[in-house]
N, C-alpha and C positions, 0 to 999 in steps of 0.2 A: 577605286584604283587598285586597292592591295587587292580586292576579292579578282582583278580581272589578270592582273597577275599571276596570282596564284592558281588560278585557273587554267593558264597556257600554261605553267612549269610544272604542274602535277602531271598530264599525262605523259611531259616528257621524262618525270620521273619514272613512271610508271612501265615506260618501254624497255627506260635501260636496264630493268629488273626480268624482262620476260626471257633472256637467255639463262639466268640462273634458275628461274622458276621452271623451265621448260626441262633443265636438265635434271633439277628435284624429283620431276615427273617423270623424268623419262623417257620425255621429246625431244629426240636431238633432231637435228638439222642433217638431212642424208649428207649434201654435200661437203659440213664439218667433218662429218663420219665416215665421211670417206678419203677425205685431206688427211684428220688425222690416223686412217687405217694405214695410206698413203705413205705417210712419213715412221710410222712404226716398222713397215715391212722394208723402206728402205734403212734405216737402223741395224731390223734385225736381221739383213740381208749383208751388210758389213761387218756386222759384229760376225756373226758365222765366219766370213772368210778372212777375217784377223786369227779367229779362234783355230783356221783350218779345216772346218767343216764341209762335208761336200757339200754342195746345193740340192742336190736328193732329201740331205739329214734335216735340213733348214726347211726345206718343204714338208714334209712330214712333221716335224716337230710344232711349227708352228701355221697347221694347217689351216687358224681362221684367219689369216691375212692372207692378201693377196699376192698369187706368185709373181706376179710381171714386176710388182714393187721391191719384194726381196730378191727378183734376181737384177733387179737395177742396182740395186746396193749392194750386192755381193760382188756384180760387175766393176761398179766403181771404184769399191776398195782391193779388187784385184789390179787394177791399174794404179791405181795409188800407193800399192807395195809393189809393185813390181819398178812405178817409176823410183822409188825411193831405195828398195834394196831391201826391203824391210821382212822378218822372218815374222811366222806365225806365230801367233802366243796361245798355250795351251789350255784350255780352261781349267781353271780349278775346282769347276761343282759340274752336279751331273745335268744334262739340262730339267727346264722345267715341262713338267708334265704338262699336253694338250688337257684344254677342256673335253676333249671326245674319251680319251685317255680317262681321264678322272673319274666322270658319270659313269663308267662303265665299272671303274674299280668302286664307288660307291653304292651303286645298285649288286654288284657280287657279294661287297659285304652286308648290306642290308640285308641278301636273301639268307647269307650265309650265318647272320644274326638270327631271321627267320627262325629259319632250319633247326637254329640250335635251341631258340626258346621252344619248338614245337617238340624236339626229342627230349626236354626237360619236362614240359605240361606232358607228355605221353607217357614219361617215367614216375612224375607223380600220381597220376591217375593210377596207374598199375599199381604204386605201394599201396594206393587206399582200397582198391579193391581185394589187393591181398589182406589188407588189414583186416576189412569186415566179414573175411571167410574166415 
């Protein structure tokens, strides 16, 4: 009786683990992932028009979300200050940098890491061959 038990309650154990294992892995669920792309772009589609930001800047800045969601929430909260009276609030930090933005500044410094170890191995090379003249 316990082993037949136990037996029906293990795989349901075992299900309600496959969303954290799946996200361990790196399987997310499209449709999670795009509810929560959904809910981030309207977020950051309000926050922008509290801060005063055009919607061009919020497009750009935050180019891997979806536009239709960030101008839903920019729309909203423009209604929702307007119905209220309410003034912009200005940010106090610069925003943050795109992943496209970033890759691009870390591969310039890599090369420019590069570059600079190769004009160092090319400066030692020259001392030793002046040396052994």
């Amino acid at each position: 009786m316990i082993k037949r038990t136990f037996l029906l309650i293990l795989p349901l154990l075992l299900l309600t683990a496959c969303d954290q294992v799946n996200q361990k892995l790196g399987l997310e669920d499209p449709a999670k992932k795009e509810a929560v792309q959904q809910a981030e772009g309207k977020a950051v589609g309000s926050a922008c028009r509290q801060s005063g930001r055009a919607i061009e800047d919020c497009y750009s800045i935050y180019n891997w979300l979806p536009k239709a969601a960030i101008y839903e929430g920019w729309k909203e909260m423009d209604a929702y200050m307007r119905d209220n009276q309410l003034e912009t609030v200005a940010p106090q930090l610069p925003p943050p940098e795109s992943p496209a933005a970033a890759k691009k500044r870390k591969k310039a410094e890599a090369e420019a890491a590069a570059q600079e170890s190769g004009e160092k191995d090319s400066g030692k090379s020259a001392e030793k061959s002046a040396a052994k003249h």
